[in-house]
HTML snippet that shows the backbone in 3Dmol.js (N, CA, C, O; Angstrom):
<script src="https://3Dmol.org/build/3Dmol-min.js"></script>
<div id="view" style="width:600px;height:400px;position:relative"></div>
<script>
const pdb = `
ATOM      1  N   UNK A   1     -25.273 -11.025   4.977  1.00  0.00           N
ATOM      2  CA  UNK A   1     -25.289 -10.560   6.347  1.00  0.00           C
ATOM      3  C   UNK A   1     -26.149 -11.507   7.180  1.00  0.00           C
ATOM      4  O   UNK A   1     -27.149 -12.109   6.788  1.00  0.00           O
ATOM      5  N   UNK A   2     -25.657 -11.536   8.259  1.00  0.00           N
ATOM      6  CA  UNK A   2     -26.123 -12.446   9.540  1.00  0.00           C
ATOM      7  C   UNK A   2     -28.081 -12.110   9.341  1.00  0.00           C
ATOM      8  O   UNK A   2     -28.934 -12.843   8.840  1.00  0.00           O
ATOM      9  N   UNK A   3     -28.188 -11.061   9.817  1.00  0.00           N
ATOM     10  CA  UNK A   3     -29.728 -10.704   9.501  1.00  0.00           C
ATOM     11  C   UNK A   3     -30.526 -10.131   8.790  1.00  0.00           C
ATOM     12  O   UNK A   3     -31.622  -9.621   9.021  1.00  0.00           O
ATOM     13  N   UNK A   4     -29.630 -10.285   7.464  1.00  0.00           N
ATOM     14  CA  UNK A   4     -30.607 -10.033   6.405  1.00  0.00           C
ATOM     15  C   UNK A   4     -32.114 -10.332   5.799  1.00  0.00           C
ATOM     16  O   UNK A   4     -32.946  -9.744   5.109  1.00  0.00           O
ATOM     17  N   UNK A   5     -31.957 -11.642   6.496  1.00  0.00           N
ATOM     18  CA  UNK A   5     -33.530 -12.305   6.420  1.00  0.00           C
ATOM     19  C   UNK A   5     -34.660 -12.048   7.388  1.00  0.00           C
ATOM     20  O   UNK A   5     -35.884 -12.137   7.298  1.00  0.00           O
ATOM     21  N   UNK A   6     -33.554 -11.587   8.651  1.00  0.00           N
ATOM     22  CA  UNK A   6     -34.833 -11.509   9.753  1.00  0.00           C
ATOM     23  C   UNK A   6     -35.355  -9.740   9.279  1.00  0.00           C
ATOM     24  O   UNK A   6     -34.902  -8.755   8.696  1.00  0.00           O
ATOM     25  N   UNK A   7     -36.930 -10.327  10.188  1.00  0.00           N
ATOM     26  CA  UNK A   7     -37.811  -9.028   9.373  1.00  0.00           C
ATOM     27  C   UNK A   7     -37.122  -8.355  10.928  1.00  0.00           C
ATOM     28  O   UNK A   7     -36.640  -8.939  11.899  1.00  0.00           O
ATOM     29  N   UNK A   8     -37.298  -7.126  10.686  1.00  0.00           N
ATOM     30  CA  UNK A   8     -36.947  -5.771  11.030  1.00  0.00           C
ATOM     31  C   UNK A   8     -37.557  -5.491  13.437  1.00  0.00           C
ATOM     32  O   UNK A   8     -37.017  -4.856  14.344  1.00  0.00           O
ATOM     33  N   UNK A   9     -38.726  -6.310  13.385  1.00  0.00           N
ATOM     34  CA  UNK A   9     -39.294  -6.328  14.197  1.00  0.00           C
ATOM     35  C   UNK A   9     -38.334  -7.506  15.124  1.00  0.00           C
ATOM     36  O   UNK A   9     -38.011  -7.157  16.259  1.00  0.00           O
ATOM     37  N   UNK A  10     -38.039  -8.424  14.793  1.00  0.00           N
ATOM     38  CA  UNK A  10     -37.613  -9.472  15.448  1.00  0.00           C
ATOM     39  C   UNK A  10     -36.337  -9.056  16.072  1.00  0.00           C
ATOM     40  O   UNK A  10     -36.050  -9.095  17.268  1.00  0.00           O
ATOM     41  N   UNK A  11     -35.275  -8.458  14.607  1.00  0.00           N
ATOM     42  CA  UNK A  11     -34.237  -8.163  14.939  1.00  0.00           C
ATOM     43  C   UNK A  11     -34.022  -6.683  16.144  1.00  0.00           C
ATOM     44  O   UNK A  11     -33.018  -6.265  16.721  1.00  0.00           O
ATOM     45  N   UNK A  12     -35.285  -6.271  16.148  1.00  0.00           N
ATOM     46  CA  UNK A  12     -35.322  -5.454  17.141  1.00  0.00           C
ATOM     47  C   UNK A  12     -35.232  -5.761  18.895  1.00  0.00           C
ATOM     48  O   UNK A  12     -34.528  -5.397  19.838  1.00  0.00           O
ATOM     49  N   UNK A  13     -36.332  -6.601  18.674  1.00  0.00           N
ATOM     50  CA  UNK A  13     -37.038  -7.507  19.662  1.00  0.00           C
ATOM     51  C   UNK A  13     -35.482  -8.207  20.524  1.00  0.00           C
ATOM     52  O   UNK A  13     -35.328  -8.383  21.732  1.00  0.00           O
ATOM     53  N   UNK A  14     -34.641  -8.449  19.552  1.00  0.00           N
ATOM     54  CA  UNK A  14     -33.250  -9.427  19.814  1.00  0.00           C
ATOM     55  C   UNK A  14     -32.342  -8.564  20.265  1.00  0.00           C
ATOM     56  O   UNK A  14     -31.471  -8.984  21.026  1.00  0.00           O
ATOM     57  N   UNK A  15     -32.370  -7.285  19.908  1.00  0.00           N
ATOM     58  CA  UNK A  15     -31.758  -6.107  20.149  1.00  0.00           C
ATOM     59  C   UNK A  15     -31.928  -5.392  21.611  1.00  0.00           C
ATOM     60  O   UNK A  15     -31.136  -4.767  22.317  1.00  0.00           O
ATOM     61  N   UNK A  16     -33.445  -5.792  21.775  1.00  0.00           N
ATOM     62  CA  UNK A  16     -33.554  -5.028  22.761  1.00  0.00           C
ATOM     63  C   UNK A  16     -32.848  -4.896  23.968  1.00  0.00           C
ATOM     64  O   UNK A  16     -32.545  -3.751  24.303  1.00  0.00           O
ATOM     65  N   UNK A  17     -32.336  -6.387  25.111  1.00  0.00           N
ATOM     66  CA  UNK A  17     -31.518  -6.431  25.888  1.00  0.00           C
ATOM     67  C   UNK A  17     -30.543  -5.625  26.215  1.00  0.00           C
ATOM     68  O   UNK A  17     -30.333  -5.122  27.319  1.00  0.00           O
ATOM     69  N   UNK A  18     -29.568  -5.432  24.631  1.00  0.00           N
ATOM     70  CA  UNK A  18     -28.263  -4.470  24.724  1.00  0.00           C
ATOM     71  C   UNK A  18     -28.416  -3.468  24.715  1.00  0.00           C
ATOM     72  O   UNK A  18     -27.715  -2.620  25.268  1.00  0.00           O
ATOM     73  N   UNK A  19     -29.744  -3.241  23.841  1.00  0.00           N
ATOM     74  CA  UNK A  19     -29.851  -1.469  24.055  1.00  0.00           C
ATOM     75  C   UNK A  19     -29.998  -1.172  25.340  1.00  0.00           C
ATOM     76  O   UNK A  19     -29.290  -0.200  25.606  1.00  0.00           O
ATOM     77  N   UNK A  20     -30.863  -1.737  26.683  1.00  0.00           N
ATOM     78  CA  UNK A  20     -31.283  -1.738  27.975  1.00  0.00           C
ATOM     79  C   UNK A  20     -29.656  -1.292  28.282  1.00  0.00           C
ATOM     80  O   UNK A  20     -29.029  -0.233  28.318  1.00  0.00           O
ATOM     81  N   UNK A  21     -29.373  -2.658  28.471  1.00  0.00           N
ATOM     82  CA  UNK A  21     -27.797  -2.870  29.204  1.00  0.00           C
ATOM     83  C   UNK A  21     -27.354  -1.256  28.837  1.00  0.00           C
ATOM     84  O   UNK A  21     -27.540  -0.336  29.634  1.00  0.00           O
ATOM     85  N   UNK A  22     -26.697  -1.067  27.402  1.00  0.00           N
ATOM     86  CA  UNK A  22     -25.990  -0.192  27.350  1.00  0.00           C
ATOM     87  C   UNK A  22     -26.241   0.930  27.654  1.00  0.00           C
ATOM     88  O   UNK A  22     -25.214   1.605  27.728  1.00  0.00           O
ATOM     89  N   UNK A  23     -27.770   1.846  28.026  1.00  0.00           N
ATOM     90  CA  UNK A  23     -28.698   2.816  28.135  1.00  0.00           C
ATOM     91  C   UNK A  23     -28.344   3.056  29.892  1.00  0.00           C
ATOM     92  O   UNK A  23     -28.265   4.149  30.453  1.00  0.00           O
ATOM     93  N   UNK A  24     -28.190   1.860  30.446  1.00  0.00           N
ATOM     94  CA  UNK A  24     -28.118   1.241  32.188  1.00  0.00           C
ATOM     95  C   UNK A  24     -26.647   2.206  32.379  1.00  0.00           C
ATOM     96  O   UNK A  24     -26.462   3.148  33.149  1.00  0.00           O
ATOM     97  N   UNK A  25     -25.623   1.537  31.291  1.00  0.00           N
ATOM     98  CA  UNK A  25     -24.608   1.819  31.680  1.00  0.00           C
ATOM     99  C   UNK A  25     -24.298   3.190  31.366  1.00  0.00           C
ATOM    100  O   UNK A  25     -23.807   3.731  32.357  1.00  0.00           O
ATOM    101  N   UNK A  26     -24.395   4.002  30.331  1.00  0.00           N
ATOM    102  CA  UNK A  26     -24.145   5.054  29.832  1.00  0.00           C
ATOM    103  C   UNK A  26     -25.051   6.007  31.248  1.00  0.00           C
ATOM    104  O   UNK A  26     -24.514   6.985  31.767  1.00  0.00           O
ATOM    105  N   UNK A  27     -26.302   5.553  31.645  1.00  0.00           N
ATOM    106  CA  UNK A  27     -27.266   6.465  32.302  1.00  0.00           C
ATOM    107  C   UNK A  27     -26.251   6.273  33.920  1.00  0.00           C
ATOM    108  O   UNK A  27     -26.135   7.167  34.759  1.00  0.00           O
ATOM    109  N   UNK A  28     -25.765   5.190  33.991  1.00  0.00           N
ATOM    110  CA  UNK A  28     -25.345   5.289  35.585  1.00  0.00           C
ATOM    111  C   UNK A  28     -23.909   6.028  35.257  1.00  0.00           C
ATOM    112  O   UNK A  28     -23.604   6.679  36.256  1.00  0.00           O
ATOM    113  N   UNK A  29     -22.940   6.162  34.249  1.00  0.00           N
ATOM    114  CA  UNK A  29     -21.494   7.323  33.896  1.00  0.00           C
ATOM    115  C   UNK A  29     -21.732   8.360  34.577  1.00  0.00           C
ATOM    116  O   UNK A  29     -21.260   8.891  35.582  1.00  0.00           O
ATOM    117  N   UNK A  30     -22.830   8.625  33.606  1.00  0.00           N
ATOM    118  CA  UNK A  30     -23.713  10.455  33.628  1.00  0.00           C
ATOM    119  C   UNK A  30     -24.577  10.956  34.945  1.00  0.00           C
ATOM    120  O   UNK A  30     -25.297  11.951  35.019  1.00  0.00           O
ATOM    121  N   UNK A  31     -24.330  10.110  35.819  1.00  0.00           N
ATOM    122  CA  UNK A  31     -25.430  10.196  37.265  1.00  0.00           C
ATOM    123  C   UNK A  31     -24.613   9.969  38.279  1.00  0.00           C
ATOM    124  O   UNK A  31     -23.538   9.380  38.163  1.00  0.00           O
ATOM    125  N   UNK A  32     -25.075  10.426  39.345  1.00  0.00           N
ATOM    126  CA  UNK A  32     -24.104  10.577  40.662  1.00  0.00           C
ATOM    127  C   UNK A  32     -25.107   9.600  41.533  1.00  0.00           C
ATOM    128  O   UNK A  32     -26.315   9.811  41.644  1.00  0.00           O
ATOM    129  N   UNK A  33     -24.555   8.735  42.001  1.00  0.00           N
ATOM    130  CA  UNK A  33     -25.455   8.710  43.573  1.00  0.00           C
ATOM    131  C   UNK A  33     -24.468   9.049  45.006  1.00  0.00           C
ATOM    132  O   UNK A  33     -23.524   9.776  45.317  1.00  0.00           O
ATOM    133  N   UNK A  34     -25.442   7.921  45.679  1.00  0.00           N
ATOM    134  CA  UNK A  34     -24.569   8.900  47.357  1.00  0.00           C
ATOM    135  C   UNK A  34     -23.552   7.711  47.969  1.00  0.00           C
ATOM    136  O   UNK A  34     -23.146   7.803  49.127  1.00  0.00           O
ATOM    137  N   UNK A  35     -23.235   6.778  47.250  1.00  0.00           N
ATOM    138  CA  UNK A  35     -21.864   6.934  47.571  1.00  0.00           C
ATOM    139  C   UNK A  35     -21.275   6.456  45.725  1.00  0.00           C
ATOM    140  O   UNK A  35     -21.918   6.101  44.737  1.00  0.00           O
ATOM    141  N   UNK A  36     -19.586   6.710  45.996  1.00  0.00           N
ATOM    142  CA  UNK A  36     -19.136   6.776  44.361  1.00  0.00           C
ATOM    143  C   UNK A  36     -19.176   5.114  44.093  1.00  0.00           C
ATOM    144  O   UNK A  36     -19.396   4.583  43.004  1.00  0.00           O
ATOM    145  N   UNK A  37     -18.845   4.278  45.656  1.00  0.00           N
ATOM    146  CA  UNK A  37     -18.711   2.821  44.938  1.00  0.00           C
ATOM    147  C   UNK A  37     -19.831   2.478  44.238  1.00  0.00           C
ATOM    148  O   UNK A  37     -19.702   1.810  43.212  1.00  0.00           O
ATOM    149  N   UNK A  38     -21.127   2.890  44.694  1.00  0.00           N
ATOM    150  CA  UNK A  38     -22.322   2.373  44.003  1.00  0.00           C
ATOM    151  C   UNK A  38     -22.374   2.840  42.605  1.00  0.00           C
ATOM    152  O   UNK A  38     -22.694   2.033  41.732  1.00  0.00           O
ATOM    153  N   UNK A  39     -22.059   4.203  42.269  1.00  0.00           N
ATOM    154  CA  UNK A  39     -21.516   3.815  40.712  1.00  0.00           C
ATOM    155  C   UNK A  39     -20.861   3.202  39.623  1.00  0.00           C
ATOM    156  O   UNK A  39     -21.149   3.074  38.433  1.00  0.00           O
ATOM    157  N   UNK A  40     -19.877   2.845  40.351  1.00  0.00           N
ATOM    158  CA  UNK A  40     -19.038   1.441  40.115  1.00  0.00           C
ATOM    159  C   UNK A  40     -19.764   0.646  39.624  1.00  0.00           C
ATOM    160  O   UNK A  40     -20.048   0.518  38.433  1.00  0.00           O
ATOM    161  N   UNK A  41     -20.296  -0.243  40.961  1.00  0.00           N
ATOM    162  CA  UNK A  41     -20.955  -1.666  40.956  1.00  0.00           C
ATOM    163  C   UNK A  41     -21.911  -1.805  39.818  1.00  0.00           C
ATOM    164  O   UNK A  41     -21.976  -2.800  39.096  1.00  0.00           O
ATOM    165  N   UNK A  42     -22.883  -0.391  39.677  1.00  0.00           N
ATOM    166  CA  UNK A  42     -23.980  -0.636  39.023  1.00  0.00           C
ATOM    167  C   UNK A  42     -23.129  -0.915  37.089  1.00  0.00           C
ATOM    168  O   UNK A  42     -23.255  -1.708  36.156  1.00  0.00           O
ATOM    169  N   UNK A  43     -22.486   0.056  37.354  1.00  0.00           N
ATOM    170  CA  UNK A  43     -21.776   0.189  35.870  1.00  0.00           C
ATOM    171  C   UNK A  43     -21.016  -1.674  36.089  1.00  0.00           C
ATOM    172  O   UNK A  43     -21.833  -2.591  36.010  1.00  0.00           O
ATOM    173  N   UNK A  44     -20.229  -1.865  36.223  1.00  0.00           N
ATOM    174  CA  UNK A  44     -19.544  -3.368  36.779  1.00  0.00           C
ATOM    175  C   UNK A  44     -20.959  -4.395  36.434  1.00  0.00           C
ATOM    176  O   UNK A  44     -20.929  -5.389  35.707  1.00  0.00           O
ATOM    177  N   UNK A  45     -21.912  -3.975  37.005  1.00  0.00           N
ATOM    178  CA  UNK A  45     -22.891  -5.033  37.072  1.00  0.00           C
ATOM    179  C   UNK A  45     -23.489  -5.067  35.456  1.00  0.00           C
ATOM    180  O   UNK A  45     -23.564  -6.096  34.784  1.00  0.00           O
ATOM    181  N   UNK A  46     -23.826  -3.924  35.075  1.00  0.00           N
ATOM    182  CA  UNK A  46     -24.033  -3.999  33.716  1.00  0.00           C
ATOM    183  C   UNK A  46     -23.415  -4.617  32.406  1.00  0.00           C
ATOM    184  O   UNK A  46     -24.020  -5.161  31.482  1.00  0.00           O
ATOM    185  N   UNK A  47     -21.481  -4.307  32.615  1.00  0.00           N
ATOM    186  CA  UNK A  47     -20.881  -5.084  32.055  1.00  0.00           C
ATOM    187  C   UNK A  47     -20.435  -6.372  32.428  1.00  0.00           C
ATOM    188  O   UNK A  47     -19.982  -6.957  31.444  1.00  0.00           O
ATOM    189  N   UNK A  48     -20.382  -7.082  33.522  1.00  0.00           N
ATOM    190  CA  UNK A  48     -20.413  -8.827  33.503  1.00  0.00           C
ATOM    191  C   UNK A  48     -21.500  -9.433  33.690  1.00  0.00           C
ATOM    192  O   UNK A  48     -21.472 -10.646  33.900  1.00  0.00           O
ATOM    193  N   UNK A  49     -22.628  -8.777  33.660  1.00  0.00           N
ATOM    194  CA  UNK A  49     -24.039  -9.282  34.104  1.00  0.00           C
ATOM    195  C   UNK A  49     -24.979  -8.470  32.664  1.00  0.00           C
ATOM    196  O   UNK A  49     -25.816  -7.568  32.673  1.00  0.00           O
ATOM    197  N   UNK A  50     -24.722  -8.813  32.182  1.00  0.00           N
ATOM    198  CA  UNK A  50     -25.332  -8.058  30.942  1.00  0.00           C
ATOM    199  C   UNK A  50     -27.000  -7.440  31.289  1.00  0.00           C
ATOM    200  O   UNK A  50     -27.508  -6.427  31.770  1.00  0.00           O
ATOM    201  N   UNK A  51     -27.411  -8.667  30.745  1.00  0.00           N
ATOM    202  CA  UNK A  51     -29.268  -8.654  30.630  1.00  0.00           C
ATOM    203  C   UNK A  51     -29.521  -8.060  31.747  1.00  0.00           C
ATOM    204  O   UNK A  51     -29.913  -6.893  31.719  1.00  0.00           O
ATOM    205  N   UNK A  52     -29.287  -8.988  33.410  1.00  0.00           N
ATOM    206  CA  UNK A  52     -29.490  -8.945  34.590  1.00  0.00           C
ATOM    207  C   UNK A  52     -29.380  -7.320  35.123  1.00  0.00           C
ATOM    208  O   UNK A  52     -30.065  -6.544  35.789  1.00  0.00           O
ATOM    209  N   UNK A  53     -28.164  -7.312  34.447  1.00  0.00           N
ATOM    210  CA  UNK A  53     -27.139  -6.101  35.224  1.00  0.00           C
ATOM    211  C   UNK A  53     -28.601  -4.855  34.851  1.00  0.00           C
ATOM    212  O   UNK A  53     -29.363  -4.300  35.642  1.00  0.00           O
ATOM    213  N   UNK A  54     -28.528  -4.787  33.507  1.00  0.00           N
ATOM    214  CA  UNK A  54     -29.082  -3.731  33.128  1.00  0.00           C
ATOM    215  C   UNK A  54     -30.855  -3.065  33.844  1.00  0.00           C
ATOM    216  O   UNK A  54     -31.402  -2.048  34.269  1.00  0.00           O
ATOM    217  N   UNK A  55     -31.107  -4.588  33.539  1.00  0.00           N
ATOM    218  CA  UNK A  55     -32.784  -4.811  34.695  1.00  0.00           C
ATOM    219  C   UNK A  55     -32.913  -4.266  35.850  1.00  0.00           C
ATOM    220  O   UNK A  55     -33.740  -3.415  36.176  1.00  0.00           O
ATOM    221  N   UNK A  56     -32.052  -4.775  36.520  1.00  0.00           N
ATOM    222  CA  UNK A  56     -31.848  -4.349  37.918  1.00  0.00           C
ATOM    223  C   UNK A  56     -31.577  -3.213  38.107  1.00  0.00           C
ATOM    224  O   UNK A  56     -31.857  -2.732  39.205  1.00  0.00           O
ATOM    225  N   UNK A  57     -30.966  -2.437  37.139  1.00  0.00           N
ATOM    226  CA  UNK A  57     -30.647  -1.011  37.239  1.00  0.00           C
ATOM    227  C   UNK A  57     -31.632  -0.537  36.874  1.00  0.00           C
ATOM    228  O   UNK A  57     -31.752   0.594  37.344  1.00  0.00           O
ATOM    229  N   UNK A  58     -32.658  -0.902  36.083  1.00  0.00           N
ATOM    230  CA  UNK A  58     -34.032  -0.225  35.728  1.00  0.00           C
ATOM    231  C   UNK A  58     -34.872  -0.092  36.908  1.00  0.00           C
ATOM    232  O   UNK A  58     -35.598   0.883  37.103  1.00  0.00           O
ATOM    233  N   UNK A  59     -34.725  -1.424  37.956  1.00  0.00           N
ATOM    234  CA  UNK A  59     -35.482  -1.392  38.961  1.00  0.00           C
ATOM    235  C   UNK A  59     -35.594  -1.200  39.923  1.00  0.00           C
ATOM    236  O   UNK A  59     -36.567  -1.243  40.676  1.00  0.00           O
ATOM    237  N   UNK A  60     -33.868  -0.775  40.137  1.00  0.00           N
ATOM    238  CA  UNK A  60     -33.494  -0.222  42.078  1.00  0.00           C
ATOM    239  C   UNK A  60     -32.579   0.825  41.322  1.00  0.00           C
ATOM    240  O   UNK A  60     -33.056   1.956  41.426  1.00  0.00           O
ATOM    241  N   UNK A  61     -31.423   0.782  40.602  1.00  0.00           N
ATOM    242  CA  UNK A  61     -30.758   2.074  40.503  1.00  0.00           C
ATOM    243  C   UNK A  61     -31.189   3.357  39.794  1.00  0.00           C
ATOM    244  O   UNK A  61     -30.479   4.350  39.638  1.00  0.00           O
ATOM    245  N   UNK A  62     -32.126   3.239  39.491  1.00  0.00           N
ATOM    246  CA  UNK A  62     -32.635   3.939  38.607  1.00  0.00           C
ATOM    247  C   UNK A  62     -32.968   5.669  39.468  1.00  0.00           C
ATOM    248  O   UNK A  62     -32.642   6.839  39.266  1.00  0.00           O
ATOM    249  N   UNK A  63     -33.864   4.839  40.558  1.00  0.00           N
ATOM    250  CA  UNK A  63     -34.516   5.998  41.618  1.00  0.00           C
ATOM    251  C   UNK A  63     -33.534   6.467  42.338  1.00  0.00           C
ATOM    252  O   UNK A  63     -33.671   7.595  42.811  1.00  0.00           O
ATOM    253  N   UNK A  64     -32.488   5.826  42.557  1.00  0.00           N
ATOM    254  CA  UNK A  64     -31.370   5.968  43.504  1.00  0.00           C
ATOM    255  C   UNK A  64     -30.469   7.261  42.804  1.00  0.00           C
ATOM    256  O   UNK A  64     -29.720   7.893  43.550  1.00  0.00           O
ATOM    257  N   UNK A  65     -30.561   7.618  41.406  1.00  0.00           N
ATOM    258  CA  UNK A  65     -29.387   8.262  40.770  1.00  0.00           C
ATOM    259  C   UNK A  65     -30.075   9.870  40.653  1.00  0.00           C
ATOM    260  O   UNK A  65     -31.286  10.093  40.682  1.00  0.00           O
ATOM    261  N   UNK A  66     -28.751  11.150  40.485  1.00  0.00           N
ATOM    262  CA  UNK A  66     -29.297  12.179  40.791  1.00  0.00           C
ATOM    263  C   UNK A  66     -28.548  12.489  39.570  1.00  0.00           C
ATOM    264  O   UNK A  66     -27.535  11.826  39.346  1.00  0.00           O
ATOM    265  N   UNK A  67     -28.998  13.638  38.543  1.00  0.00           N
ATOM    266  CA  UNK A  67     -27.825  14.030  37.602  1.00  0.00           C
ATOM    267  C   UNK A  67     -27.055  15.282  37.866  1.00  0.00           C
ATOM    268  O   UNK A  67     -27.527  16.331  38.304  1.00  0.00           O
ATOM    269  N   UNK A  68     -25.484  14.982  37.461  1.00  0.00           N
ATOM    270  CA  UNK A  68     -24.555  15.026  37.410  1.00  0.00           C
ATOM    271  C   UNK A  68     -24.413  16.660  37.782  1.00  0.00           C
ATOM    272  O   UNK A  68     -23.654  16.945  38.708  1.00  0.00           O
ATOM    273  N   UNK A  69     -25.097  17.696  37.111  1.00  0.00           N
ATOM    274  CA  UNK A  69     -25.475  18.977  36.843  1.00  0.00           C
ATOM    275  C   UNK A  69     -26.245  19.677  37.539  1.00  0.00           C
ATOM    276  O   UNK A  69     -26.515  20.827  37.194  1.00  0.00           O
TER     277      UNK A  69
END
`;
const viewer = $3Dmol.createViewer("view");
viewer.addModel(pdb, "pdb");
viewer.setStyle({}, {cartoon: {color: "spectrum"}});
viewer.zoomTo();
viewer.render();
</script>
């Protein structure tokens, strides 16, 4: 296996990005804001903008989102 050698911490460390990204994207599905395109974009931004996408959603969409319920 690809990372069998790396110790456990690193491969985390390498991990971390996608978990962000994908956490960005799954959290903006499940959340409404005030208008629907901005759910879009943010989700859109997450998947062609990976790393970026996801950051940015930590740092402006984040406050912006209301849940769903």
């Amino acid at each position: 296996m690809f990372f069998s050698d790396t110790p456990a911490l690193t491969f985390l460390l390498l991990m971390l990005p996608a978990i962000i990204n994908l956490w960005a994207i799954w959290h903006a599905v499940n959340h409404r804001f005030e208008q629907e395109k901005e759910r879009t974009l943010w989700i859109l931004a997450g998947i062609f903008l990976p790393v970026v996408g996801g950051l940015c959603y930590l740092i402006f969409g984040l406050r912006r989102s209301r849940p769903l319920h």
